[in-house]
C-alpha positions as CSV (number, residue, x, y, z in Angstrom):
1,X,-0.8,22.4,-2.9
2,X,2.6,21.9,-1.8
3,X,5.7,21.4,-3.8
4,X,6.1,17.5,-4.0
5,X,9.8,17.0,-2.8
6,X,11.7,14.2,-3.8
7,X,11.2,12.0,-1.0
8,X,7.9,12.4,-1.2
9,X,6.9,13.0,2.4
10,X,5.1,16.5,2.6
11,X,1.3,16.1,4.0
12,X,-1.3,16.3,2.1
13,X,-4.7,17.9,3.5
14,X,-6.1,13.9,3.3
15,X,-3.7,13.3,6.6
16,X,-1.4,11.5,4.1
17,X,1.8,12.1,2.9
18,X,2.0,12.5,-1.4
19,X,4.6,8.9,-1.0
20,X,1.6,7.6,0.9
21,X,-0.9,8.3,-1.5
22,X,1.6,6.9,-4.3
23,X,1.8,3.5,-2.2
24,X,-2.0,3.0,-1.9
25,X,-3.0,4.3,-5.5
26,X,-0.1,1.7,-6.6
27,X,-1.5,-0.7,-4.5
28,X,-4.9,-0.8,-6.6
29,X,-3.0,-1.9,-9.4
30,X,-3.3,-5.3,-10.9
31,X,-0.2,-7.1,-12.8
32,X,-0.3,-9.5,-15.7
33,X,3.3,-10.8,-15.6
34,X,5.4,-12.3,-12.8
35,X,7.7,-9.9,-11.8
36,X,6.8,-6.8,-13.2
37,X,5.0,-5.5,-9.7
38,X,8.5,-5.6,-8.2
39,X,10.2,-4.0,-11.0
40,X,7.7,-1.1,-10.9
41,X,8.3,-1.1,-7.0
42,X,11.9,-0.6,-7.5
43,X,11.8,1.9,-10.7
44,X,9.1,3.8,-9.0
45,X,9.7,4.2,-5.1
46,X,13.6,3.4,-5.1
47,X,13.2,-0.1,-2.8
48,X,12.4,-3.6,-2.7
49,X,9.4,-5.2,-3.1
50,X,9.3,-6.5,0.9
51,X,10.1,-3.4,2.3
52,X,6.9,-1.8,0.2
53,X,5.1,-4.2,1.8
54,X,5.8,-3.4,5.2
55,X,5.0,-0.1,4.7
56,X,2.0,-1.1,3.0
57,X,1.1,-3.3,5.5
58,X,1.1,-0.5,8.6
59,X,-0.3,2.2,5.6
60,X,-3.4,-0.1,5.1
61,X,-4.6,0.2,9.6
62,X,-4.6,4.1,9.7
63,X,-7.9,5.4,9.3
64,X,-6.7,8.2,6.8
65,X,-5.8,5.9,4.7
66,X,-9.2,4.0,4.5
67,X,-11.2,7.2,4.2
68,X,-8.9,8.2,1.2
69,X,-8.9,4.7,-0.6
70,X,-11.9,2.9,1.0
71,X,-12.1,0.1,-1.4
72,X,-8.2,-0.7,-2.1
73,X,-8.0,-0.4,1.8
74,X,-10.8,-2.7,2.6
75,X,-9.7,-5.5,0.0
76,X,-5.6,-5.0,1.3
77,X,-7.1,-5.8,4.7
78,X,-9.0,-9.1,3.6
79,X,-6.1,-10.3,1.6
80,X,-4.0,-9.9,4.6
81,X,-6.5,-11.7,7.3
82,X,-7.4,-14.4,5.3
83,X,-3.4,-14.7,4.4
84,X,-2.4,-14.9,8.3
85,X,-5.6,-17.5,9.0
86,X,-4.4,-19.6,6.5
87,X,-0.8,-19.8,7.5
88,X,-2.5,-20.2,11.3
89,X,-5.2,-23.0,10.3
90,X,-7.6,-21.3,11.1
91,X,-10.8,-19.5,9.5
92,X,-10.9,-16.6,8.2
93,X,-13.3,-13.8,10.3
């Protein structure tokens, strides 16, 4: 395997950089106290919590990323439809 560098961005065999991997394997994580997800965001990839999400967001459509992390993909894309029905009054699919 490759040297990880210190941004993080060298590709791993998966089709996924090593930050990516970081991103979705932090994603599957579950917090107890408010406030302590964006905390980690900052300590542990250097931004803010909403520009994690956007890369999270876009992450969570490429299929390398659902082959690697199936289930953490899967559940990121339901919380995010059923997220945009509600703000849309609609049902979600």
């Amino acid at each position: 395997m490759a040297a990880l560098t210190v941004l993080g961005m060298e590709q791993h065999p998966t089709g996924l950089t090593i930050r990516e991997h970081m991103t979705l394997q932090f994603a599957g994580l579950h917090w107890k106290w408010p406030g302590a997800r964006e905390t980690a965001i900052r300590d542990v990839f250097g931004e803010s919590a909403t520009r994690y999400s956007q890369r999270l967001v876009v992450l969570i459509d490429r299929p390398e990323a659902l082959a690697a992390y199936p289930t953490t993909v899967r559940r990121l894309q339901r919380l995010r439809d059923s997220r945009a029905a509600q703000r849309t009054g609609r049902a979600a699919p």
